[in-house]
C-alpha positions, -999 to 999 in steps of 0.1 A, spaced: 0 0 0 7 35 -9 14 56 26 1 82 8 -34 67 -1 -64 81 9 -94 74 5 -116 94 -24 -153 77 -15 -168 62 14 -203 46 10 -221 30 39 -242 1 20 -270 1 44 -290 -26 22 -257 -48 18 -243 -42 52 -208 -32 41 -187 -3 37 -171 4 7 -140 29 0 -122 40 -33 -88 51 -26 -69 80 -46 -46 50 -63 -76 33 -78 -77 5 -53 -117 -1 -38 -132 -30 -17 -154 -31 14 -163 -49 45 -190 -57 59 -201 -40 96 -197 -66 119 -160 -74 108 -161 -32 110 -173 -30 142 -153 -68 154 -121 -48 142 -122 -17 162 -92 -2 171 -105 15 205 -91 8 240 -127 -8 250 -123 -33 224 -80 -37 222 -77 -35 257 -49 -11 276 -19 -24 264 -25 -58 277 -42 -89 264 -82 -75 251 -108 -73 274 -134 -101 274 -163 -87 245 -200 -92 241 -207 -111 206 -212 -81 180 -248 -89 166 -252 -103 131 -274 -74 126 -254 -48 132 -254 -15 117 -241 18 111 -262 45 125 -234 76 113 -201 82 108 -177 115 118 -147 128 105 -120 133 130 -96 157 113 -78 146 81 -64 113 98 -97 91 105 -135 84 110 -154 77 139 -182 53 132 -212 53 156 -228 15 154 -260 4 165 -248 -13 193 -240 23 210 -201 19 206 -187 50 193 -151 49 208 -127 33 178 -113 59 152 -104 44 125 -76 56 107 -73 56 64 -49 31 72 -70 5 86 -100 15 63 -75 3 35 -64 -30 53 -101 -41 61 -115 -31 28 -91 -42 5 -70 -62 25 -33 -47 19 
């Protein structure tokens, strides 16, 4: 991956479930929400620095209820679960989306 790819387009799919990003180098894919939300880079879900803390199952039916810019670096996504607490950076949009 480019360190200098960002992304161009970000469409939440509510009828598929997925989130799907273009990137400024031509490179697109998406996930789906509940890999989003499994893969969130907060403390709540990472843990401290330690081994993660124990989590609740995310439901099958999860869903994005908005989404945030934070600055130029990363996105907040707010799921239906109520956690809002993982910003994730362009970086790991890339990696879960296309998978580089």
């Amino acid at each position: 991956m480019s360190a200098e790819a960002w992304p161009v387009r970000l469409t939440f799919r509510k009828s598929a479930g997925e989130l799907f990003a273009e990137f400024d180098d031509g490179v697109s894919g998406s996930v789906g929400y509940k890999r989003l939300r499994e893969q969130s880079p907060s403390a709540e879900v990472r843990g401290h620095g330690g081994a993660p803390p124990p989590q609740k199952p995310v439901p099958e039916d999860i869903s994005v209820l908005r989404a945030e810019p934070v600055g130029r670096y990363a996105l907040r996504i707010i799921f239906s679960d109520g956690h809002d607490t993982g910003l994730y950076n362009w970086s790991l949009l890339r990696e879960l989306t296309v998978g580089d």
